[in-house]
C-alpha positions as CSV (number, residue, x, y, z in Angstrom):
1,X,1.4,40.7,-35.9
2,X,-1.1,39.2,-33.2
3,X,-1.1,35.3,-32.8
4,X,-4.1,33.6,-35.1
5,X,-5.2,30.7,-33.3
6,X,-5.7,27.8,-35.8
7,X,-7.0,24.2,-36.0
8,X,-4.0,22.5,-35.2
9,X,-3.7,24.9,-31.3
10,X,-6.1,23.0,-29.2
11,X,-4.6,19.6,-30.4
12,X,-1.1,20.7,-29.2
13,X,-2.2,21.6,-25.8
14,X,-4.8,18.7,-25.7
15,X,-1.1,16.7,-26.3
16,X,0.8,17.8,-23.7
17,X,-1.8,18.3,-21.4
18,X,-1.8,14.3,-22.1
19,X,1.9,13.7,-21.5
20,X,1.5,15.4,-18.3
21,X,-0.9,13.8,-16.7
22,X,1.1,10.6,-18.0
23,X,4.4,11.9,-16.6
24,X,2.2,12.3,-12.9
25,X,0.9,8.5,-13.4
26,X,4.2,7.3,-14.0
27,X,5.7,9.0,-11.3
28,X,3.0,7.6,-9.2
29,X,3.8,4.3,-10.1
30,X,7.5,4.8,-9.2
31,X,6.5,5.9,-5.8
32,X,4.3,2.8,-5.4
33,X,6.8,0.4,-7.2
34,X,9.6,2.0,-4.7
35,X,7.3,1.2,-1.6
36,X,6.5,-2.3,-2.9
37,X,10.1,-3.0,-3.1
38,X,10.9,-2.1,0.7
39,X,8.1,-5.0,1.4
40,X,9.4,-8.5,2.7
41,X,6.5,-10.7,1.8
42,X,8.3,-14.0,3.7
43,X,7.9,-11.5,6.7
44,X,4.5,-11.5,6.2
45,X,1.8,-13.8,8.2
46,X,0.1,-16.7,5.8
47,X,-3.5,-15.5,5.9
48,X,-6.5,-16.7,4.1
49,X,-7.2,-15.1,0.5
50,X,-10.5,-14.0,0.2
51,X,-12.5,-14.4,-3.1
52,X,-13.7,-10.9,-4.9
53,X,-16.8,-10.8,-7.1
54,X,-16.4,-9.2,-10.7
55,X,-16.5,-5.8,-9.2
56,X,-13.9,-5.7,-6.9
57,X,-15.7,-6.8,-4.0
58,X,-15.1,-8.9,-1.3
59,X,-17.2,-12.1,-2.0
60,X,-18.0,-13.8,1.2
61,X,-20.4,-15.6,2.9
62,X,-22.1,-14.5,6.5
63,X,-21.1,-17.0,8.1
64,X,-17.5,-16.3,7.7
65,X,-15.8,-15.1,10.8
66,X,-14.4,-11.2,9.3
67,X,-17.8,-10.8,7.6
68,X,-18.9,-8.1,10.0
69,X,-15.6,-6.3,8.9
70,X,-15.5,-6.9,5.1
71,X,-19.4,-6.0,4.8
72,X,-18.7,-2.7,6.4
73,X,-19.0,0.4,4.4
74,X,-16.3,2.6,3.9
75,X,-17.7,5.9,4.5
């Protein structure tokens, strides 16, 4: 007898379709957590903490001596 697609298909595949692309993200995260971890941030240098805007941005004034570099598009 052939297979009879019903209702009840496409959420089954929309779910593990889901669990996949979770399983990627959370590998992902593993990978970034296990890079983190191999940071010593006392080894770091102290360095100024620049303020971001609402978006994400970098919110600094011209006057400030990186500005050239932090205005800079990414392209």
């Amino acid at each position: 007898m052939p297979h009879v697609a019903n209702s009840k298909t496409p959420l089954k595949r929309a779910r593990v379709k889901k669990s996949l692309r979770v399983e990627r993200q959370e590998l992902h995260q593993k990978k970034l957590d296990a890079i983190a971890s191999t940071i010593d941030m006392n080894k770091l240098a102290d360095q100024e903490t620049l303020p971001v805007d609402t978006f994400g941005r970098v919110d600094i004034s011209p006057d400030h001596p990186d500005y050239a570099y932090w205005a800079k598009d990414e392209d």
